[in-house]
N, C-alpha and C positions, 0 to 999 in steps of 0.2 A: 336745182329745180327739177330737173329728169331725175335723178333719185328718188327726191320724194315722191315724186308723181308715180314710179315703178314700185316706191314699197306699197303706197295705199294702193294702186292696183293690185300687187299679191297679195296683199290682207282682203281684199273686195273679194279675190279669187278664191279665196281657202277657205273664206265665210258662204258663199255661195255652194260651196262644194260639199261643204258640212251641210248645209241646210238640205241640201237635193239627200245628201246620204242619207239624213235623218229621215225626208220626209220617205224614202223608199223602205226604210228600214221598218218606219211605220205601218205603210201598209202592209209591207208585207206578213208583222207582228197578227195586224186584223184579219187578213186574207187566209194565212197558213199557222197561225198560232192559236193560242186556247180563246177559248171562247169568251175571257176577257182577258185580253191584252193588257200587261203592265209597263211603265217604262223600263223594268228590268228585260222585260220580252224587247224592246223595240233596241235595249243597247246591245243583246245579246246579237239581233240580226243584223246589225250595221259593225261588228267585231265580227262578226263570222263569214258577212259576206266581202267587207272593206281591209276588217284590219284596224280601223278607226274607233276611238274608247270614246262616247258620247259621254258630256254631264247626264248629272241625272235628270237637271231643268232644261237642256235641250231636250231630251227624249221625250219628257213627261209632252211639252209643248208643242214636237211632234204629232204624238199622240191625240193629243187632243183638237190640234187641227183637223189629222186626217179622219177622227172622229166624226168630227164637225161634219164633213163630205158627207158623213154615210148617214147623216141625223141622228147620232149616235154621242151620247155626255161621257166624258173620263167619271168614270163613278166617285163616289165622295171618298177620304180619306186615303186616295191615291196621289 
């Protein structure tokens, strides 16, 4: 019962921790990257600042959240 309860705790913790990398990698993509940010921009900064290789459907989703913040859409065919 403590097993289980310690793996889904570390799997809660790795997912949480991916998400925070993504979502920083994001912005940073918008903040300090071209002037339209791709999810190739957003995995390059979360490998260059973490080390950590993002899907391409985290990053794009990333993305597109921290879009969302700035009233900003992931443009089409990205």
């Amino acid at each position: 019962m403590l097993k289980q309860f310690l793996a889904q705790r570390r799997t809660a913790l790795r997912a949480a921790r991916r998400h925070r990398i993504a979502m920083d990698a994001a912005r940073a993509a918008i903040l300090h990257g071209p002037d339209e940010p791709t999810p190739g921009d957003v995995a390059n900064f979360a490998y260059g600042s973490t080390g950590v290789t993002l899907t391409d459907d985290e990053a794009r989703a990333a993305l597109a959240a921290e879009l969302a913040r700035y009233g900003r859409r992931l443009p089409d065919g990205i």
